[in-house]
Biopython code that builds the backbone (N, CA, C, O; Angstrom):
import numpy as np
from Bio.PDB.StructureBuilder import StructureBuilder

atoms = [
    (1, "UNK", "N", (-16.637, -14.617, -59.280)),
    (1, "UNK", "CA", (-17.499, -14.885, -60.408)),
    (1, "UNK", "C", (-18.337, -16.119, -60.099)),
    (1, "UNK", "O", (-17.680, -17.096, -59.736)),
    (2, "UNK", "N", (-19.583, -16.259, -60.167)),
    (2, "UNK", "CA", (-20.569, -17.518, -60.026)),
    (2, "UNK", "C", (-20.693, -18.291, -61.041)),
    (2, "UNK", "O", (-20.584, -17.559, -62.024)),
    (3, "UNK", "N", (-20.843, -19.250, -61.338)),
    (3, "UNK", "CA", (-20.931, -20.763, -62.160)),
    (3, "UNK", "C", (-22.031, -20.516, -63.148)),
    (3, "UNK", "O", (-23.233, -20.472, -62.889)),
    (4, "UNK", "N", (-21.625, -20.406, -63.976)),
    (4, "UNK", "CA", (-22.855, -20.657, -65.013)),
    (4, "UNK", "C", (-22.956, -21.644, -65.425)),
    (4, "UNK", "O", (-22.059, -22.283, -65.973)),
    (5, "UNK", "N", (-24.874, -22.225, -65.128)),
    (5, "UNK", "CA", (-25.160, -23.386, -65.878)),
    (5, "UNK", "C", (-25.588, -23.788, -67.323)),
    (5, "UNK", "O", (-25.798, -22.783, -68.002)),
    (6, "UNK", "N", (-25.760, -24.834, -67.925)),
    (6, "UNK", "CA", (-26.145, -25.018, -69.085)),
    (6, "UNK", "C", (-27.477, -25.194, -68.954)),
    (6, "UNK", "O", (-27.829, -25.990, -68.083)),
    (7, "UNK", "N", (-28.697, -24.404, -69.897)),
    (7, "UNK", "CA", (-30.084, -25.117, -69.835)),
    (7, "UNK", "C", (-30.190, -25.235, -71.278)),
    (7, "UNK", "O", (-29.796, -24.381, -72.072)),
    (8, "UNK", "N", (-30.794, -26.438, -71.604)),
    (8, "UNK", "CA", (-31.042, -27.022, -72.778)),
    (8, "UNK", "C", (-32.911, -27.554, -72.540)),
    (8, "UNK", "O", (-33.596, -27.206, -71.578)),
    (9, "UNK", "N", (-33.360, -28.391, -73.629)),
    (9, "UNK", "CA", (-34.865, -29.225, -73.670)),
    (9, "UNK", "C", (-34.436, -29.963, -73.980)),
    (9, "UNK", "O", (-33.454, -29.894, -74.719)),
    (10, "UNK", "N", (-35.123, -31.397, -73.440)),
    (10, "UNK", "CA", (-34.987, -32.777, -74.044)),
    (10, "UNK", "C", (-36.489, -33.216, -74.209)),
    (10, "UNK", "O", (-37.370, -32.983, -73.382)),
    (11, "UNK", "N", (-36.621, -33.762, -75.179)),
    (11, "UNK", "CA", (-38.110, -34.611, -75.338)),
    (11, "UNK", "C", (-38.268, -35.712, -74.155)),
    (11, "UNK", "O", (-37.337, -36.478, -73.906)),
    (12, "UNK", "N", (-39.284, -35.745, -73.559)),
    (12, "UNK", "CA", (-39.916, -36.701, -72.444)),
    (12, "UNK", "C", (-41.053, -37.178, -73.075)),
    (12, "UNK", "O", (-41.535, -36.458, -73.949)),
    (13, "UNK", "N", (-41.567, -38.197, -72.832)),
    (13, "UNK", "CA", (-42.944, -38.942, -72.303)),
    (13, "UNK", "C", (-43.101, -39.098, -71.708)),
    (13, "UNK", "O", (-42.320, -39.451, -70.825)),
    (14, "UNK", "N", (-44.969, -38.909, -71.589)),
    (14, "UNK", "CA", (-45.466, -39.233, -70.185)),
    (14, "UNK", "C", (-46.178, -39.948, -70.273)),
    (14, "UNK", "O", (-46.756, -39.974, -71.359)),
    (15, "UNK", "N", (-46.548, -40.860, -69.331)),
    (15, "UNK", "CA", (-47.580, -41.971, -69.351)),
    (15, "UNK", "C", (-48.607, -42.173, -68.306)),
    (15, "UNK", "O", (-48.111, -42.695, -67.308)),
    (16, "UNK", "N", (-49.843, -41.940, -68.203)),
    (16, "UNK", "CA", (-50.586, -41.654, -67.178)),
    (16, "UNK", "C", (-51.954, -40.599, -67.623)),
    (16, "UNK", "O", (-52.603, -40.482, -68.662)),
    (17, "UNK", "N", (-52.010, -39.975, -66.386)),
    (17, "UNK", "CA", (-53.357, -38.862, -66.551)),
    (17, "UNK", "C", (-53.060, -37.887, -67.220)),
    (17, "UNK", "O", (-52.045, -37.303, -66.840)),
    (18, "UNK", "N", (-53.725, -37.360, -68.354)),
    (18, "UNK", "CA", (-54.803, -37.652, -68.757)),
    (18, "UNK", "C", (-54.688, -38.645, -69.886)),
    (18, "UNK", "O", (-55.555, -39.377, -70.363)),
    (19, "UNK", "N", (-53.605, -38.523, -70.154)),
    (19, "UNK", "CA", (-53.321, -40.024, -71.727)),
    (19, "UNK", "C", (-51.815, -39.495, -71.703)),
    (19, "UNK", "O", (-51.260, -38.579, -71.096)),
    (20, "UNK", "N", (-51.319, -40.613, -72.766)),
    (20, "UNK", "CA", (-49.936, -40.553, -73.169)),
    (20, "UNK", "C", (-49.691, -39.361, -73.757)),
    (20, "UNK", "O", (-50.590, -38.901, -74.460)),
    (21, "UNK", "N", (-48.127, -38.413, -73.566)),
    (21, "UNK", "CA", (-48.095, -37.470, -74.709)),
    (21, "UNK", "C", (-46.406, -37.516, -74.064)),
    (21, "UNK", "O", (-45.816, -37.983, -73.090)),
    (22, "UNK", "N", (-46.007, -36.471, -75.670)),
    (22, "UNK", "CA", (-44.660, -36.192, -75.000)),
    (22, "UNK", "C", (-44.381, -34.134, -75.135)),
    (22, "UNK", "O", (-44.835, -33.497, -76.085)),
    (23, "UNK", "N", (-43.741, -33.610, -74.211)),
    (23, "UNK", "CA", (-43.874, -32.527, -73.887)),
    (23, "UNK", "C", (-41.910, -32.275, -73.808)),
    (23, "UNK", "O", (-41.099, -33.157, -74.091)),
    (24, "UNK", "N", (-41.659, -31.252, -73.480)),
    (24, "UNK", "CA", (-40.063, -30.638, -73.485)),
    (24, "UNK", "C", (-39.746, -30.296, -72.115)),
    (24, "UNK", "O", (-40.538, -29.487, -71.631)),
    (25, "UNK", "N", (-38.746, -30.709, -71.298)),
    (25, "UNK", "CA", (-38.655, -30.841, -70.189)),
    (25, "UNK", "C", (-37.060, -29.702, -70.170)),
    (25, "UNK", "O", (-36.379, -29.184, -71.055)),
    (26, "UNK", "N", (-37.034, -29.713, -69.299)),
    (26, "UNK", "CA", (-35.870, -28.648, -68.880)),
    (26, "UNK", "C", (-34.831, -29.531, -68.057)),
    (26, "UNK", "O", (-34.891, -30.107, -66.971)),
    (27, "UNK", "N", (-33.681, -29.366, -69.209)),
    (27, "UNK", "CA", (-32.184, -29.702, -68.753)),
    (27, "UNK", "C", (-31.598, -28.733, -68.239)),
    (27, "UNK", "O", (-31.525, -27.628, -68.776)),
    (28, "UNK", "N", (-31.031, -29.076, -66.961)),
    (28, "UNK", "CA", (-29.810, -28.003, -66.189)),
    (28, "UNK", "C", (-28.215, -28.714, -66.103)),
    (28, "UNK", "O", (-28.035, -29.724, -65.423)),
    (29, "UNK", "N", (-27.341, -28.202, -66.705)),
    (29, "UNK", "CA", (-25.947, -29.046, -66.275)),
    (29, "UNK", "C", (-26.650, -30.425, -66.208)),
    (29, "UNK", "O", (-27.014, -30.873, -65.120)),
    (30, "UNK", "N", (-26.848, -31.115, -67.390)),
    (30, "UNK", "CA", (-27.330, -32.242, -67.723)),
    (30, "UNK", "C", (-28.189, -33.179, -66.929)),
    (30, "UNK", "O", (-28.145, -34.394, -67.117)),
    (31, "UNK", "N", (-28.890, -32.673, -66.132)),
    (31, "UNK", "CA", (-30.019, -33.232, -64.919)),
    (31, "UNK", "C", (-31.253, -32.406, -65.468)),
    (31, "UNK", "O", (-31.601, -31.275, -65.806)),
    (32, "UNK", "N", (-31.796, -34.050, -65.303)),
    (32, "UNK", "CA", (-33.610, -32.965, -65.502)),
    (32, "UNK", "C", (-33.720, -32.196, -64.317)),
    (32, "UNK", "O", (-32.924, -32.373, -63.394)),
    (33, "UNK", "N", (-34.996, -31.025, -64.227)),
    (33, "UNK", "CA", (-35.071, -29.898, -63.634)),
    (33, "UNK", "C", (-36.749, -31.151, -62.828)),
    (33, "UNK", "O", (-36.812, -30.976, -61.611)),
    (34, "UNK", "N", (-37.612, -31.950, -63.235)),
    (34, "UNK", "CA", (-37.948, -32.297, -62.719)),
    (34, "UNK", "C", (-37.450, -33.137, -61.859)),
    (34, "UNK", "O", (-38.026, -33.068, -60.774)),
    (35, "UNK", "N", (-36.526, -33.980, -61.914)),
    (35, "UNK", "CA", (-35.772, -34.682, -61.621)),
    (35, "UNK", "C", (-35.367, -34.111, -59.401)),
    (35, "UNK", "O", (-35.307, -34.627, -58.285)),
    (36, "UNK", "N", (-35.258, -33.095, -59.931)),
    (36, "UNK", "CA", (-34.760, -32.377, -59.064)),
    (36, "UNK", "C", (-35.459, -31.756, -57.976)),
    (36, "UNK", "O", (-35.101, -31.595, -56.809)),
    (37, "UNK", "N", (-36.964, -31.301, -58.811)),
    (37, "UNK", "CA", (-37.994, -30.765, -58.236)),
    (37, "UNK", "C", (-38.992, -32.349, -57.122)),
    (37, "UNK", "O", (-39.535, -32.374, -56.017)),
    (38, "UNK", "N", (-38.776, -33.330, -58.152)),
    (38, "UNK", "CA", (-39.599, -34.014, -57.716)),
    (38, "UNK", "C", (-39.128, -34.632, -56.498)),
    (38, "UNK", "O", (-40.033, -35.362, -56.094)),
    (39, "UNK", "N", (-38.067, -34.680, -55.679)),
    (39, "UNK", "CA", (-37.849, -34.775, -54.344)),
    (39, "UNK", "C", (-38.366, -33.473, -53.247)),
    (39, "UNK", "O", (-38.348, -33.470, -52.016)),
    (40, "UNK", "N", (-38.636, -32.838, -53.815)),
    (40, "UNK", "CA", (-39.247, -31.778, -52.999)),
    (40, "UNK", "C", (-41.161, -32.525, -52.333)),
    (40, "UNK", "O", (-41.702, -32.611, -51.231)),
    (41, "UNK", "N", (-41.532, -32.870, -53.679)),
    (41, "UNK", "CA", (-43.164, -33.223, -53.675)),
    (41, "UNK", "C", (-42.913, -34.814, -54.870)),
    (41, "UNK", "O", (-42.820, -35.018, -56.080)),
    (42, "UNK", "N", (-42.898, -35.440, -53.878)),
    (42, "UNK", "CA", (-42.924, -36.870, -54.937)),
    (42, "UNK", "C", (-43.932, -37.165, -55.662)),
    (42, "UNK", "O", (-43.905, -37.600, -56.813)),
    (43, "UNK", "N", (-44.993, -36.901, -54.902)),
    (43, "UNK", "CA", (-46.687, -37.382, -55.776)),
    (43, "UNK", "C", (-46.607, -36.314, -56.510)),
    (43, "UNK", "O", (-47.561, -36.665, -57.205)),
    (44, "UNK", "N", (-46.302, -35.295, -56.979)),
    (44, "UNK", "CA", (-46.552, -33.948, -57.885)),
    (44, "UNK", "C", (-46.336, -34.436, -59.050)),
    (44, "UNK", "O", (-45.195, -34.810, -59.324)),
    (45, "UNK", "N", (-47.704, -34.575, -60.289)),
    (45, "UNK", "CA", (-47.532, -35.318, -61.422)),
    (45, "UNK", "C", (-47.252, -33.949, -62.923)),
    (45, "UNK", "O", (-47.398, -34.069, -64.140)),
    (46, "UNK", "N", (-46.826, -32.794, -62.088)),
    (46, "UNK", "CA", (-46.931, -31.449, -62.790)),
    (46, "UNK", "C", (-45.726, -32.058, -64.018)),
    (46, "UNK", "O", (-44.764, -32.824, -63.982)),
    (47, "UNK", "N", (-46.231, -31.449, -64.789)),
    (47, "UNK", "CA", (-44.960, -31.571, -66.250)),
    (47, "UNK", "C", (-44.249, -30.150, -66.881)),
    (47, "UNK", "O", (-44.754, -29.087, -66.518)),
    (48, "UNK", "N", (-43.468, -30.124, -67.512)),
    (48, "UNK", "CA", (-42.692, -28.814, -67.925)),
    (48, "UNK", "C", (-43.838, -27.797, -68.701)),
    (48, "UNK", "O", (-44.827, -28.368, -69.160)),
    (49, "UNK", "N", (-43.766, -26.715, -68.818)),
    (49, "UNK", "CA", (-45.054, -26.248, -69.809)),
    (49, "UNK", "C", (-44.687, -26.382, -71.118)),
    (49, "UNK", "O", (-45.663, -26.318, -71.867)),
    (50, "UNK", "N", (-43.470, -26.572, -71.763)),
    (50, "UNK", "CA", (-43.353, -26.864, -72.973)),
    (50, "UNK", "C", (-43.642, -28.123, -73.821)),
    (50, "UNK", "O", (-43.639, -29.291, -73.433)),
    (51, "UNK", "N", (-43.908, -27.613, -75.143)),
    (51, "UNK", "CA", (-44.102, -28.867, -75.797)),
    (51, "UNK", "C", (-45.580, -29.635, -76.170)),
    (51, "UNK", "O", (-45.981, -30.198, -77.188)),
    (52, "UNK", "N", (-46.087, -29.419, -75.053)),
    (52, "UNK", "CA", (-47.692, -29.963, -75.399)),
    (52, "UNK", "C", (-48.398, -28.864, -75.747)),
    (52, "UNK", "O", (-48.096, -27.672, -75.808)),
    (53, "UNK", "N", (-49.709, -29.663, -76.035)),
    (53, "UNK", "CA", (-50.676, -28.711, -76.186)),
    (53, "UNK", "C", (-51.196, -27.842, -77.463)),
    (53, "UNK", "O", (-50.304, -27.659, -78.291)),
    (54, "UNK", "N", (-52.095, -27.434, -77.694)),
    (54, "UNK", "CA", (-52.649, -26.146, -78.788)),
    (54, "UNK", "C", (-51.250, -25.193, -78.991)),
    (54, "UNK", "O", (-50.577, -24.675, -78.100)),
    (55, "UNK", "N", (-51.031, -25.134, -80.539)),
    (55, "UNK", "CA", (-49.960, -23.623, -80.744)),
    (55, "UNK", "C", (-50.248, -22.865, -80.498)),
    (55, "UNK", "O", (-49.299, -22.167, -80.856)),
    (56, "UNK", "N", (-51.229, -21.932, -79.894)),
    (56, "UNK", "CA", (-51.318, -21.173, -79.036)),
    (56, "UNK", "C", (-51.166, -20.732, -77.528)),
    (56, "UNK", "O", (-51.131, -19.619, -77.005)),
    (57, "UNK", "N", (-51.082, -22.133, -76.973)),
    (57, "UNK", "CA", (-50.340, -22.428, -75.631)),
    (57, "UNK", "C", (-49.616, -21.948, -75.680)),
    (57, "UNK", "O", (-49.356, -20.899, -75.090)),
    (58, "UNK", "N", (-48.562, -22.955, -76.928)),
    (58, "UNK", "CA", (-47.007, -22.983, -76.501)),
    (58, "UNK", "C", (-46.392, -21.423, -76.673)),
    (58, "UNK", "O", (-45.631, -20.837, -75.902)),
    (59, "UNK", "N", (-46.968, -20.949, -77.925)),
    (59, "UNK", "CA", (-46.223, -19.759, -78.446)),
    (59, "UNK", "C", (-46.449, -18.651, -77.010)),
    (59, "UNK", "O", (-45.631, -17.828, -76.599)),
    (60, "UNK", "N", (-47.754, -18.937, -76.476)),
    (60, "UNK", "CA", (-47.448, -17.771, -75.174)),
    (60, "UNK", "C", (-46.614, -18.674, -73.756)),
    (60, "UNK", "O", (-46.359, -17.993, -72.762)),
    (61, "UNK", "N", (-46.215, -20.250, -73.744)),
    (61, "UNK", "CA", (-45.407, -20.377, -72.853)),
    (61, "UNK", "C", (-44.290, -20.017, -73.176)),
    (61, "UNK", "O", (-43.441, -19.831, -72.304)),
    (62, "UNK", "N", (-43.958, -19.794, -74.766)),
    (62, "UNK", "CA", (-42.474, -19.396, -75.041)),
    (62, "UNK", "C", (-42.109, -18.020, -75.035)),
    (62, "UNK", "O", (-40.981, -17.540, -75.144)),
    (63, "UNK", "N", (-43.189, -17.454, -74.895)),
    (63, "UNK", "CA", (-43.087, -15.673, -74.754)),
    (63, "UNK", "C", (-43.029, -15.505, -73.372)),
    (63, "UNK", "O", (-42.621, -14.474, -72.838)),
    (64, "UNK", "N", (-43.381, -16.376, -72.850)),
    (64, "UNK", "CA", (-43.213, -15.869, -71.305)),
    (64, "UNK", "C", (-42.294, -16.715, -70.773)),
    (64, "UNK", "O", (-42.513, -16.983, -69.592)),
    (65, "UNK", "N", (-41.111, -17.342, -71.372)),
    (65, "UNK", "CA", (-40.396, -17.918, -70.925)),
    (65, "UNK", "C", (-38.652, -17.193, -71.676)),
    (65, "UNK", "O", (-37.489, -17.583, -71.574)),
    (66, "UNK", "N", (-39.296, -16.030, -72.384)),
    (66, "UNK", "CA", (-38.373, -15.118, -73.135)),
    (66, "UNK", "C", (-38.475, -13.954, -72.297)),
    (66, "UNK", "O", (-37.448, -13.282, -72.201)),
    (67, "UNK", "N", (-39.288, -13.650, -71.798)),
    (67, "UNK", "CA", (-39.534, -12.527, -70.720)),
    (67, "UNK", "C", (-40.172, -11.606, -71.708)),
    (67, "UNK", "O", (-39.718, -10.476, -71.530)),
    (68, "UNK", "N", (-41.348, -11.652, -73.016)),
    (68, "UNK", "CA", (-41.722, -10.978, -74.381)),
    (68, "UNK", "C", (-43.357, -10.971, -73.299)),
    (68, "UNK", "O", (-43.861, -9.869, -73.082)),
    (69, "UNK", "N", (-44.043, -12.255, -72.707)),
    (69, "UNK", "CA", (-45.330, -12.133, -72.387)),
    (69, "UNK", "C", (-45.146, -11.886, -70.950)),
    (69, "UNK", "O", (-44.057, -11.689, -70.410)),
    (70, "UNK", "N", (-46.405, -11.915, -70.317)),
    (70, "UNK", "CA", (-46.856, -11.465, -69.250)),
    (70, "UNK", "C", (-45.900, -12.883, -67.843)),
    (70, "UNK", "O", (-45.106, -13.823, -67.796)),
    (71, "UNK", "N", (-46.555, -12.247, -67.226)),
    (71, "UNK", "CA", (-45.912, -13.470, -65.791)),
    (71, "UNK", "C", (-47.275, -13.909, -65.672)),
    (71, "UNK", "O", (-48.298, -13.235, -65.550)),
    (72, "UNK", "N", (-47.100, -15.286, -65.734)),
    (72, "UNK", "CA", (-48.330, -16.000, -64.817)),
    (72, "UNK", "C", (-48.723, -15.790, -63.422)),
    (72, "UNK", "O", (-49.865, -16.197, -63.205)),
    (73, "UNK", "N", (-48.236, -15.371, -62.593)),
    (73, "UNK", "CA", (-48.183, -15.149, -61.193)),
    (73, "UNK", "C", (-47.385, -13.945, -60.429)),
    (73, "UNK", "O", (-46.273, -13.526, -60.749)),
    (74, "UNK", "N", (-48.088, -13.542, -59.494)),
    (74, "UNK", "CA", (-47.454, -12.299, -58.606)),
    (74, "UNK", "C", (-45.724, -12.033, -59.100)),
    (74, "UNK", "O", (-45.144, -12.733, -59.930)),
    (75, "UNK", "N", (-45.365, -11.340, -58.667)),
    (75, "UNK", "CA", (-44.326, -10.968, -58.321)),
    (75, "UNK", "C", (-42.903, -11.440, -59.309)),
    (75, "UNK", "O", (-41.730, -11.598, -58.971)),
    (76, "UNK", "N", (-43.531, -11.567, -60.546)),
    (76, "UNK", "CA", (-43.348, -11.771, -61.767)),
    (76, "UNK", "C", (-42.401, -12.959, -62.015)),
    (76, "UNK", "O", (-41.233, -12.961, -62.403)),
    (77, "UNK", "N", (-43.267, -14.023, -61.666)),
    (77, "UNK", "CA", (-43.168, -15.304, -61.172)),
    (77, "UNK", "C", (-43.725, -16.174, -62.747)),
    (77, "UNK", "O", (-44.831, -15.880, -63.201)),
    (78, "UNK", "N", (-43.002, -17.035, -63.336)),
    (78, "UNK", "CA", (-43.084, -17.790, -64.179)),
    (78, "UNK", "C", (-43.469, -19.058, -64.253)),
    (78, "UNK", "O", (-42.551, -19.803, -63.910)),
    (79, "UNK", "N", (-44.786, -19.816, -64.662)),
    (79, "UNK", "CA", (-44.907, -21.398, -64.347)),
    (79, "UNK", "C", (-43.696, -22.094, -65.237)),
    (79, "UNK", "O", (-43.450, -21.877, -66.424)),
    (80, "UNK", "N", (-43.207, -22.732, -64.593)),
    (80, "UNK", "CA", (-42.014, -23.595, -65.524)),
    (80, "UNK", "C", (-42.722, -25.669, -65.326)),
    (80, "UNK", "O", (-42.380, -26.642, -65.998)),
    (81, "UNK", "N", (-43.682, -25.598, -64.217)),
    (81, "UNK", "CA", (-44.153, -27.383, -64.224)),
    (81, "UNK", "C", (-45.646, -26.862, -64.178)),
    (81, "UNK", "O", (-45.952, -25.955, -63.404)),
    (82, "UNK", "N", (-46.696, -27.530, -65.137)),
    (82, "UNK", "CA", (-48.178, -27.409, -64.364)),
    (82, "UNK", "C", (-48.896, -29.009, -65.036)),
    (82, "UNK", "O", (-48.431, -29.926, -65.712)),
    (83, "UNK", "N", (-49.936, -28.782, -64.560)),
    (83, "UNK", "CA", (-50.600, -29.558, -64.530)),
    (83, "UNK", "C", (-50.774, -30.563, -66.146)),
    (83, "UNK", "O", (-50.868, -29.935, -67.200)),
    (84, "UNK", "N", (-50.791, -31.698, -66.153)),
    (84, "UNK", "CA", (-50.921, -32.011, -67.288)),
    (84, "UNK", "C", (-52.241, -32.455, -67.875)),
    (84, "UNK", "O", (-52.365, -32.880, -69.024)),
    (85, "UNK", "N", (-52.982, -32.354, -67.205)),
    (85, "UNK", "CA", (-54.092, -32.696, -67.712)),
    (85, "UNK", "C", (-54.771, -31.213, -68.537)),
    (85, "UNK", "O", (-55.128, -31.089, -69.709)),
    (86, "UNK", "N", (-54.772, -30.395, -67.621)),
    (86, "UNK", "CA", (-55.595, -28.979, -68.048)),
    (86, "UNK", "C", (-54.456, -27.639, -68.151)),
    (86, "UNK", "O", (-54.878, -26.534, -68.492)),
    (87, "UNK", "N", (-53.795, -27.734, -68.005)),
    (87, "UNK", "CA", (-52.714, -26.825, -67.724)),
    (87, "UNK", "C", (-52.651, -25.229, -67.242)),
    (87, "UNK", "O", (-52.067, -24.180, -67.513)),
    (88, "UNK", "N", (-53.679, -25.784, -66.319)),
    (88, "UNK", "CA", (-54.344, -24.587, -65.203)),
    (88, "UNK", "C", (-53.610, -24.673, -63.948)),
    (88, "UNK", "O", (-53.112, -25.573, -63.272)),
    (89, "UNK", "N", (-53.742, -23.211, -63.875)),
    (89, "UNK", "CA", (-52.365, -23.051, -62.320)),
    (89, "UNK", "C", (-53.059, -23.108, -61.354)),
    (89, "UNK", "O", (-52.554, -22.934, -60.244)),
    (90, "UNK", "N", (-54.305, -23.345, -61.491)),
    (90, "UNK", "CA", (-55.189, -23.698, -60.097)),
    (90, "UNK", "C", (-55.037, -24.999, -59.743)),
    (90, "UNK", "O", (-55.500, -25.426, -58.685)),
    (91, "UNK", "N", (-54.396, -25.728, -60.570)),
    (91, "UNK", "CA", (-54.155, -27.313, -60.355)),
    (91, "UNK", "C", (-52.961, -27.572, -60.065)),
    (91, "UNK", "O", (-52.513, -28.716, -60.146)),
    (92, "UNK", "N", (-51.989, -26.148, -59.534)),
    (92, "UNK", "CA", (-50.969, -25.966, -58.416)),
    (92, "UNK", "C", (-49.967, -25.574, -59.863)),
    (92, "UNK", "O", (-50.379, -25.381, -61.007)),
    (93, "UNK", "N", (-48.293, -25.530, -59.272)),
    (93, "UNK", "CA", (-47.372, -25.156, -60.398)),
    (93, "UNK", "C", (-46.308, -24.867, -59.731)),
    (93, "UNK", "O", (-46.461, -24.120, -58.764)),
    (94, "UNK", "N", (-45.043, -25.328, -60.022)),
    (94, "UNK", "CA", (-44.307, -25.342, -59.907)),
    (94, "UNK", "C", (-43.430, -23.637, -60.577)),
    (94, "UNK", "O", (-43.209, -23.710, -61.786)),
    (95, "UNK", "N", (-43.117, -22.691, -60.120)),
    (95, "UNK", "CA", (-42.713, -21.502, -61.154)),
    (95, "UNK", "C", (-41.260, -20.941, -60.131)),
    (95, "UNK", "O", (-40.782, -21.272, -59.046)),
    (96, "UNK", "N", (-41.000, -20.122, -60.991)),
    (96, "UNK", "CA", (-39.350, -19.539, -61.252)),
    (96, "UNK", "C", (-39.637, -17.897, -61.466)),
    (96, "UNK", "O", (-40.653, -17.516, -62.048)),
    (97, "UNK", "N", (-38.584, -16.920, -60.908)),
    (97, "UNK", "CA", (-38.903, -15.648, -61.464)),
    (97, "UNK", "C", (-37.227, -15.605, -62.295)),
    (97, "UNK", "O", (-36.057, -15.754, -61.942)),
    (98, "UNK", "N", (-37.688, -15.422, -63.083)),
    (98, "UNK", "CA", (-36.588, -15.330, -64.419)),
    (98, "UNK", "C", (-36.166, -14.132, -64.929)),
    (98, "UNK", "O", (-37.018, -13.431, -65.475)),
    (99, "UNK", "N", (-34.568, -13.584, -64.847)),
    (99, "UNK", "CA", (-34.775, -11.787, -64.910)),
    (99, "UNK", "C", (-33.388, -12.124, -66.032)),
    (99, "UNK", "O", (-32.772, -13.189, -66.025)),
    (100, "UNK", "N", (-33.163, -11.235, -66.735)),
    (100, "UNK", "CA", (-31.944, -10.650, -67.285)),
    (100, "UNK", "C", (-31.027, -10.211, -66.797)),
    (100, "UNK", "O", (-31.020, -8.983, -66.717)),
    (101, "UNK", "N", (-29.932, -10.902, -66.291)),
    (101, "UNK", "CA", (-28.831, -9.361, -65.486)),
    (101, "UNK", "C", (-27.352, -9.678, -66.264)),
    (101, "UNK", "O", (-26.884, -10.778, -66.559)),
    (102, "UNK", "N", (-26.963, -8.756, -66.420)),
    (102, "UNK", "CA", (-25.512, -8.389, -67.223)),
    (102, "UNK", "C", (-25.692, -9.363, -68.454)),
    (102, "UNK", "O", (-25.196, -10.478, -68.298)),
    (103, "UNK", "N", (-25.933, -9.267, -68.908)),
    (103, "UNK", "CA", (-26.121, -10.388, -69.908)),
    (103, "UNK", "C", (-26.456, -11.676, -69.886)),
    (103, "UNK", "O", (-26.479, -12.306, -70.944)),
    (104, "UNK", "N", (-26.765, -12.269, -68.696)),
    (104, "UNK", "CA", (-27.120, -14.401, -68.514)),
    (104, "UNK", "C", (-28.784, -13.652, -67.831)),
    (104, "UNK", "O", (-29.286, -12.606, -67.420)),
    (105, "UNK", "N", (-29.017, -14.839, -68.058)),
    (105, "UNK", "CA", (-30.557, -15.320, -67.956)),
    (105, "UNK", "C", (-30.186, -15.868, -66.273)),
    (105, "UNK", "O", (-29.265, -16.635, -65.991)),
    (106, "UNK", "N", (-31.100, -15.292, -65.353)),
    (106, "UNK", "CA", (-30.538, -15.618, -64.053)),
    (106, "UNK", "C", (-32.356, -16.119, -63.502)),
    (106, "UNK", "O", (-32.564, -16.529, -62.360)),
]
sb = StructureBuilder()
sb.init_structure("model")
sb.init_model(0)
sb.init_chain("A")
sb.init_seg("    ")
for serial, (resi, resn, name, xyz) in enumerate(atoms, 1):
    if name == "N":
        sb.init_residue(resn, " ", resi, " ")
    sb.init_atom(name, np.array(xyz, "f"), 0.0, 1.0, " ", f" {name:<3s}", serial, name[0])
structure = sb.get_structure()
């Protein structure tokens, strides 16, 4: 049997480009998920997609983070970090392919 983790949101701030805001970041087994990412690419100033932005953003980052909307990317590939200024995936992104199996979110 494999380990199941805990994912939760915690409120963050950010401080920098394009201005201050605070957005919902992704907890894993109590470690941020940027946290984690950001040793991969240190200068990468990408933020979680939740939380900021127009209610119309969010409600389609939360549909596509339910597996209800479309995939942002090939191969049904999910942005989970983008850009904070514009929150365009041409300004790179960090993403996840997120499936259902036996019942856990894998």
């Amino acid at each position: 049997m494999s380990d199941v983790s805990v994912l939760s949101i915690c409120k963050q701030k950010r401080e920098g480009y394009p201005c201050t805001f605070e957005y919902a970041d992704f907890i894993i087994d109590g470690q941020r998920l940027y946290e984690r990412i950001s040793n991969l690419n240190p200068q990468d100033g990408h933020v979680a997609c939740l939380g900021f932005g127009p209610d119309y953003f969010q409600q389609s980052q939360m549909e596509k983070m339910m597996l209800i909307g479309e995939s942002d990317l090939p191969n049904d590939r999910r942005a989970l970090f983008i850009c904070p200024g514009c929150g365009d995936l041409e300004c790179g992104a960090v993403s996840a392919s997120i499936k259902l199996q036996n019942g856990s979110v894998v």
